[in-house]
C-alpha positions as CSV (number, residue, x, y, z in Angstrom):
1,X,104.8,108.2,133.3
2,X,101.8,107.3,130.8
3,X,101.9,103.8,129.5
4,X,101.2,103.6,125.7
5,X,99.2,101.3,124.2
6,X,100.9,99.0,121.5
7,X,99.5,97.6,118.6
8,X,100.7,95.2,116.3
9,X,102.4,96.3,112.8
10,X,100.7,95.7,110.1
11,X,101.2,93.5,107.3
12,X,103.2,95.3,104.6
13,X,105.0,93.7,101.1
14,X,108.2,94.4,100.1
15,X,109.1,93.4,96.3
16,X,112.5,92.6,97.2
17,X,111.0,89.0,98.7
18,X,110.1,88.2,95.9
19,X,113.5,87.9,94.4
20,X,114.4,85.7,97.0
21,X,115.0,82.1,95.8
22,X,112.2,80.5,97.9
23,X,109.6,82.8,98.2
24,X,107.2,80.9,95.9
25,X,107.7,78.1,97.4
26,X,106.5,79.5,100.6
27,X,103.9,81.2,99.5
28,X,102.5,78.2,97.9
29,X,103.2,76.4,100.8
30,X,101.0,79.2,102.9
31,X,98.0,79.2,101.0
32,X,97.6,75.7,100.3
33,X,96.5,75.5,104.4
34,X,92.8,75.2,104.0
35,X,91.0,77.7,106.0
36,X,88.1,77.8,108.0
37,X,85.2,80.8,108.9
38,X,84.5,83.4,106.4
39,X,86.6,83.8,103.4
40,X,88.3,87.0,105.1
41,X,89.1,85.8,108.4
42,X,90.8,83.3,106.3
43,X,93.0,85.8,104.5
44,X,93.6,87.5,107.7
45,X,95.0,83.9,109.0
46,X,97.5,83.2,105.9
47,X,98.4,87.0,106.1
48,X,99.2,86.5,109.9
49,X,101.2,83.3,108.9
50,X,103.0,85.1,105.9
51,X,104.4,87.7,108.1
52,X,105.8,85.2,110.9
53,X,108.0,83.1,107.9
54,X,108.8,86.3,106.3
55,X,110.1,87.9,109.6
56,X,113.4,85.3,109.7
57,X,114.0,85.8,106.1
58,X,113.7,89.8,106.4
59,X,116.3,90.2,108.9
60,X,118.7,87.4,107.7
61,X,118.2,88.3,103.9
62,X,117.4,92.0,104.2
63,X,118.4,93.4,106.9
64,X,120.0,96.7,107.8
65,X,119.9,97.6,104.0
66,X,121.0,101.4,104.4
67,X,124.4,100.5,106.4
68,X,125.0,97.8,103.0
69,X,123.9,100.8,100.4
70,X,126.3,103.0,102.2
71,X,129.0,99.9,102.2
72,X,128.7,99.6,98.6
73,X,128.9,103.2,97.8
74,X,132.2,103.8,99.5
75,X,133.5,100.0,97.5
76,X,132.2,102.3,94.4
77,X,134.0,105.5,95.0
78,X,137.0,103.6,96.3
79,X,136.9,101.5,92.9
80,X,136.6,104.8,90.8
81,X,139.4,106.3,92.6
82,X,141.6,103.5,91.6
83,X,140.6,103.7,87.9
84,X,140.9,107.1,87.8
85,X,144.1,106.7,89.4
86,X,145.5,103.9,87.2
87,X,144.0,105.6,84.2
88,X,146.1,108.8,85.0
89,X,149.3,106.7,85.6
90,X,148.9,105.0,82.1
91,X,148.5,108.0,80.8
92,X,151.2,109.6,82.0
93,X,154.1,106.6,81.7
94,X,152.8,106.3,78.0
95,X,153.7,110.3,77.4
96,X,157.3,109.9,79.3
97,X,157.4,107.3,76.6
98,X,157.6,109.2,73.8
């Protein structure tokens, strides 16, 4: 069997963190670290740092968001049902009325 080579991820930014209520905190709390080298290594460094305290957040915050979108559809539909429900039940004690 041939052994693969792993790399690690890359850095990527997701909006949604930014919502989150102490996000600017952290990120202020990130770069204020003075660096050391050239200016880029020390972008690479706060980067590197960014991703290890947003990795916790990610997966307690924002974690397996497709299992909650389909959650909250089904609430929706179920929700609807009952209004449409209720809505035709109104409707029709209100004729039996008359």
């Amino acid at each position: 069997m041939e052994q693969r080579k792993s790399f690690p991820k890359s850095f990527r930014f997701y909006e949604m963190w930014m919502q989150y209520e102490t996000y600017n905190d952290l990120l202020t709390m990130i770069w204020s670290h003075p660096g050391q080298g050239y200016i880029l290594q020390h972008v690479l460094n706060i980067l590197k740092k960014l991703k290890t305290e947003l990795k916790p957040l990610n997966h307690e915050e924002f974690s397996d968001i497709s299992d909650r979108v389909k959650e909250s559809d089904q609430t929706m539909k179920e929700k609807q049902v009952n209004a449409l429900q209720n809505s035709f039940e109104e409707s029709f004690e209100a004729k039996n009325k008359l």
